[in-house]
C-alpha positions in Angstrom: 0.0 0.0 0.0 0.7 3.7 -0.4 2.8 5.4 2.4 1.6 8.3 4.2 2.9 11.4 4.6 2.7 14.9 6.7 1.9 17.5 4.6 4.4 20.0 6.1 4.3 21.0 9.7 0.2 20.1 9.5 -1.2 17.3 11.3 -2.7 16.9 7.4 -1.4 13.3 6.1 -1.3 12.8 2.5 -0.5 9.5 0.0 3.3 10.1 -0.6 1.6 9.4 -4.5 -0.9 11.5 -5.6 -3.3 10.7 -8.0 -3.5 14.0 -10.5 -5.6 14.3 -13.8 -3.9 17.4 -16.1 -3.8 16.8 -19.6 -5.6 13.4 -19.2 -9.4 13.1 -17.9 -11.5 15.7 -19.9 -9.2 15.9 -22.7 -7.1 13.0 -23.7 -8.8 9.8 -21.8 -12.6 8.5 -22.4 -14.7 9.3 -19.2 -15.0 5.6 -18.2 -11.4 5.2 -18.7 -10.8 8.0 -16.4 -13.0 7.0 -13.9 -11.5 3.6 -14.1 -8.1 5.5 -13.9 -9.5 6.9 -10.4 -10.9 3.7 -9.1 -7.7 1.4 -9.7 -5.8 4.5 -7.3 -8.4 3.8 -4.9 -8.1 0.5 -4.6 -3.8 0.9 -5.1 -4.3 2.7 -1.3 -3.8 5.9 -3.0 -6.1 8.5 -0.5 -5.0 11.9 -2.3 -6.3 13.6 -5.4 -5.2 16.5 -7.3 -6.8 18.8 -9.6 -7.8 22.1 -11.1 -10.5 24.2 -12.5 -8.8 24.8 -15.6 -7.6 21.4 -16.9 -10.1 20.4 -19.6 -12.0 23.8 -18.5 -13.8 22.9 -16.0 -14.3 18.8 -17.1 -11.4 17.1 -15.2 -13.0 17.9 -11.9 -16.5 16.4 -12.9 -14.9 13.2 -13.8 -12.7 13.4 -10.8 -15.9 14.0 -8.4 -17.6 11.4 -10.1 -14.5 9.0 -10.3 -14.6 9.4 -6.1 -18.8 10.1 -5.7 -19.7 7.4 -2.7 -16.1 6.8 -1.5 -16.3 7.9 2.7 -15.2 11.6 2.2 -13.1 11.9 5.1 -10.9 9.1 3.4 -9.6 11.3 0.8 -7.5 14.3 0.7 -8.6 16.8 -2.1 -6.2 19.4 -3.9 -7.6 22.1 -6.7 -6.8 25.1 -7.7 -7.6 28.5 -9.1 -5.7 31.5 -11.0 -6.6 30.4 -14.7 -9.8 31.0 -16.7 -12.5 28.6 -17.3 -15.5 30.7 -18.8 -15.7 32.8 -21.9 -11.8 34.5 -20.6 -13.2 38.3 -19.1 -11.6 41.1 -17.9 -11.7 39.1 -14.0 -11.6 35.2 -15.2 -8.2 35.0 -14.4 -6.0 36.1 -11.7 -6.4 36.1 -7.7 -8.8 38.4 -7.3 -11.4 38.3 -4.2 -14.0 38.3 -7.1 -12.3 35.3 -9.1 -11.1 33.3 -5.6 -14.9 33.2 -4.5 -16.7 32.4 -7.6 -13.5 29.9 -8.5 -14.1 27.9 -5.4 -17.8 27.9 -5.7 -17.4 26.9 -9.6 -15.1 23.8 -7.9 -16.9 22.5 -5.5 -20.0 22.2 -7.6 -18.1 20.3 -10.4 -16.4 18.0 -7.9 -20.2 17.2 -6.3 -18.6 18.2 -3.0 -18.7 20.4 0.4 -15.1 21.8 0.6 -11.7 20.7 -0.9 -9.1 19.7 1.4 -6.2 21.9 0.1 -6.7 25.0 -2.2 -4.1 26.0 -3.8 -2.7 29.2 -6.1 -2.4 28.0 -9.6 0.5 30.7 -10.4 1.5 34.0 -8.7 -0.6 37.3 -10.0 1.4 40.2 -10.1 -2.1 42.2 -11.1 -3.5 41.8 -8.1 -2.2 43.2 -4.1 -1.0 39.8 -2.4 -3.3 41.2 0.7 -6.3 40.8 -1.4 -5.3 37.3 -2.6 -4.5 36.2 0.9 -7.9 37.4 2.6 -9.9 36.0 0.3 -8.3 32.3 0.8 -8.8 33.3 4.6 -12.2 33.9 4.1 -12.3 30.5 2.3 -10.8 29.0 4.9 -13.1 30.6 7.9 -16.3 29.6 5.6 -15.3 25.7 5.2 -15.2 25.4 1.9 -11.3 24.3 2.4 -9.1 23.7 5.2 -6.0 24.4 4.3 -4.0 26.4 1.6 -1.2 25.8 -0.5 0.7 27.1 -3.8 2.3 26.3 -7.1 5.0 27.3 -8.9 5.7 30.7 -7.2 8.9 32.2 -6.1 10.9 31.7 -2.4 10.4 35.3 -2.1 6.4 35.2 -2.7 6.0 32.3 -0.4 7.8 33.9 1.7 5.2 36.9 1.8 2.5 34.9 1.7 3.2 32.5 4.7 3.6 35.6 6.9 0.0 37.0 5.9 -1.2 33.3 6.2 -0.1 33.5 9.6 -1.6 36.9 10.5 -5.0 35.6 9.0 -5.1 32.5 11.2 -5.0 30.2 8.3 -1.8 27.7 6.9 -0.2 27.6 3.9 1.2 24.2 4.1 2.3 23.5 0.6 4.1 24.2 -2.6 3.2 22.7 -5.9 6.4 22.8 -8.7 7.8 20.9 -11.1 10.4 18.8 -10.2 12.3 15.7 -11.4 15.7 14.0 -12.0 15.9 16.2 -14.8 14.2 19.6 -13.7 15.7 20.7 -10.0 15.1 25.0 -10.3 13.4 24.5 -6.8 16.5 23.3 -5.0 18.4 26.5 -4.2 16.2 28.8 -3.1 12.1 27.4 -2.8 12.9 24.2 -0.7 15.5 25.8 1.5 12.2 28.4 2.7 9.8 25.8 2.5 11.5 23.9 5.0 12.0 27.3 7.1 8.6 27.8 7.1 7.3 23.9 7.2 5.6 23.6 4.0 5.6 20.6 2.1 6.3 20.1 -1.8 4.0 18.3 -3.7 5.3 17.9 -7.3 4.4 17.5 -10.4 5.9 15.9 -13.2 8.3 13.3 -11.8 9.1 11.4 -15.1 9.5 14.9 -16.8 6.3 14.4 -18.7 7.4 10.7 -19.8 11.5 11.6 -20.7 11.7 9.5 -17.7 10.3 6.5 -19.1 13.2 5.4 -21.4 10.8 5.7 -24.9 12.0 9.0 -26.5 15.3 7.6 -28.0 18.2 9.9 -29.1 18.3 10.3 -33.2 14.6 8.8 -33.4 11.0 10.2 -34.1 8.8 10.1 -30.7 7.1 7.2 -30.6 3.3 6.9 -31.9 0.9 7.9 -29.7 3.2 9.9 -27.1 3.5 13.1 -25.8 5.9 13.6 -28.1 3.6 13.6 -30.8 0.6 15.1 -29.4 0.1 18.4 -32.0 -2.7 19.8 -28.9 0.4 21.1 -27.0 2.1 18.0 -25.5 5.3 17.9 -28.3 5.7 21.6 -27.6 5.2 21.4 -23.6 8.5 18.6 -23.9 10.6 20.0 -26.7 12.6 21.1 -24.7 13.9 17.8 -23.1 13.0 16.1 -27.1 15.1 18.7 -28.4 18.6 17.8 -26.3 20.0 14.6 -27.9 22.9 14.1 -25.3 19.9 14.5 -22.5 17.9 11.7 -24.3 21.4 9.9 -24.4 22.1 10.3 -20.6 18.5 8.9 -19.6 19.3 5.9 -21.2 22.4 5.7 -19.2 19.5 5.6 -15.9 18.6 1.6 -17.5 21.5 -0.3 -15.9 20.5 1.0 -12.3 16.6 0.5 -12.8 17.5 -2.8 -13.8 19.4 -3.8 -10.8 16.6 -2.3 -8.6 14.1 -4.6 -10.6 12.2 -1.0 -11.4 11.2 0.2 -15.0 12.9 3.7 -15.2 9.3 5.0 -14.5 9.0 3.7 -11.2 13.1 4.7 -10.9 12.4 8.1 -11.8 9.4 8.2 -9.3 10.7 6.5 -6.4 13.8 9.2 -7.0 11.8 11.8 -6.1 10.6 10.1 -3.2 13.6 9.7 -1.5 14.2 13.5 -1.4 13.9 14.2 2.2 11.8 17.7 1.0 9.5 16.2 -0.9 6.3 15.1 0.7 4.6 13.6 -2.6 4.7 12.9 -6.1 1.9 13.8 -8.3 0.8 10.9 -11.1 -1.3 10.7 -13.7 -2.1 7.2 -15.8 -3.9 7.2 -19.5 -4.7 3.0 -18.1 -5.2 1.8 -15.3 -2.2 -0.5 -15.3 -0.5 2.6 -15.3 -1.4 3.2 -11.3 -0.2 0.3 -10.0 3.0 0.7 -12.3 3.5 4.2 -10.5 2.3 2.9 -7.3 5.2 0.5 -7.0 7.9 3.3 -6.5 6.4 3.6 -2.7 8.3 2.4 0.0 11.2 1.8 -2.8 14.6 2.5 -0.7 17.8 4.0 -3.4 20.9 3.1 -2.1 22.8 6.7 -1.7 25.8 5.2 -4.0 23.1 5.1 -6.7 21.5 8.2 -6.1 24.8 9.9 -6.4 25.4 7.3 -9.5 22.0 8.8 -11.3 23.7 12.4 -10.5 26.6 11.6 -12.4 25.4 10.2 -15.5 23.2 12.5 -15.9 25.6 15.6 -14.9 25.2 19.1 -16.6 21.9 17.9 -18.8 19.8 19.0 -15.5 18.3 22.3 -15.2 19.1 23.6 -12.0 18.9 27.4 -12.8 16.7 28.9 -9.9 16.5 32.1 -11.7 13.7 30.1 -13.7 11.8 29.8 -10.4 10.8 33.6 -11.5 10.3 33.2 -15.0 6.6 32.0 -14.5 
């Protein structure tokens, strides 16, 4: 089964893997796929869901609500979020606004057929909007039950930093930080997770296999293979060119096969138990297109790296990592 987890310095306890839907339910997967997706991480031990009113505007958190409708709802632990748009894009669909943080949270809760979320969370940072405003109005969200914690994603050491201390004054916790992170994608390491840890919030990340790179399939010198990411012309090619592009990167993953093969791990599991053993990171967000591909994912928990092959992994893989915490403020 799935370990647990403290979400920061909260008594909140999350699944250490979290099941997430972006770019999948809504979009890319058949509802009863989706909700069969759900199911098999329900039955993997996986208690923790993540999500957000924009993916599929508006449609992965229906079929995430429905995917959980009749499971005991103290059982789960529920994430969204709001920044982006999910109407017809006005002047005040987008943003932190007061305006935009109430009606977002209403717009979630009726979509995921539930009472309150467990987590809400800051998609991105708005620089439109005072960071008082913002912080009130996920107070207020707070005092009024509709969530009992709140958390953020992909902002800056600096703008936690802010925000923790108006959290604070407000009588509400921030608990946790949303980024990207992976073997191959570390930006957060310098500056985010050193103030996290000051302040006792939690990472929860997303992306672990660096949107399938991970995985071993996009071979150096060869076309992505059918069906991928890779080739996806909605978005996905572009959202990983940048890994796609970099043939001694594609060269150095395949490097990572020797050591998942000695662990008896595919280089998915590999890549996600990685991330794991990072004594900052509280979770790992994952996503599946099958359900096959939860248990897969599921089987990185409890997976102990030897520290000779974590500092092996580091190695091959050397200067292709983006570590650049400068890109921690480039949005």
């Amino acid at each position: 089964m799935v370990g647990q987890r403290n979400l920061g310095h909260s008594g909140l306890k999350v699944s250490e893997i979290i099941y997430g839907n972006w770019l999948t339910h809504g979009s890319q997967v058949e509802k009863d796929t989706a909700i069969r997706c759900i199911r098999a991480a329900l039955d993997q031990g996986i208690t923790t869901f993540d999500t957000a009113d924009v993916y599929a505007n508006g449609e992965a958190e229906k079929v995430m609500g429905e995917g959980l409708a009749g499971e005991r709802r103290e059982s789960l632990v529920v994430l969204t979020k709001v920044y982006w748009p999910t109407g017809p894009k006005g002047p005040n669909d987008v943003g932190l606004s007061r305006k935009h943080i109430m009606e977002s949270i209403d717009g979630s809760l009726t979509r995921l057929g539930m009472d309150y979320v467990d987590v809400y969370q800051a998609h991105r940072y708005d620089v439109e909007t005072p960071l008082e405003e913002t912080m009130q109005a996920f107070a207020d969200v707070v005092k009024q039950g509709k969530a009992h914690y709140i958390g953020v994603s992909e902002w800056t050491a600096d703008q936690i930093q802010a925000a923790h201390g108006m959290a604070r004054h407000l009588g509400v916790q921030l608990i946790s930080n949303q980024p990207q992170y992976s073997m191959l994608w570390r930006i957060i390491e310098d500056e985010v997770v050193p103030m996290c840890e000051h302040l006792g919030m939690a990472q929860v990340v997303f992306s672990p296999v660096a949107q399938g790179i991970l995985t071993g399939k996009y071979l150096p010198g060869q076309p992505a293979p059918e069906g991928s990411r890779g080739t996806d012309a909605k978005g996905g090619a572009r959202m990983i060119q940048r890994f796609t592009d970099n043939e001694e990167l594609l060269k150095r993953v395949q490097l990572l096969k020797p050591t998942a093969d000695e662990l008896g791990l595919t280089m998915a599991q590999l890549a996600v138990a990685w991330v794991l053993q990072r004594r900052d990171i509280a979770a790992a967000i994952i996503g599946a297109s099958r359900p096959e591909q939860v248990a897969e994912n599921v089987a990185a928990s409890g997976v102990e790296i030897p520290e000779g092959m974590m500092w092996r992994m580091d190695e091959i893989l050397g200067d292709v990592v983006v570590r650049d915490p400068a890109l921690t403020r480039a949005g």
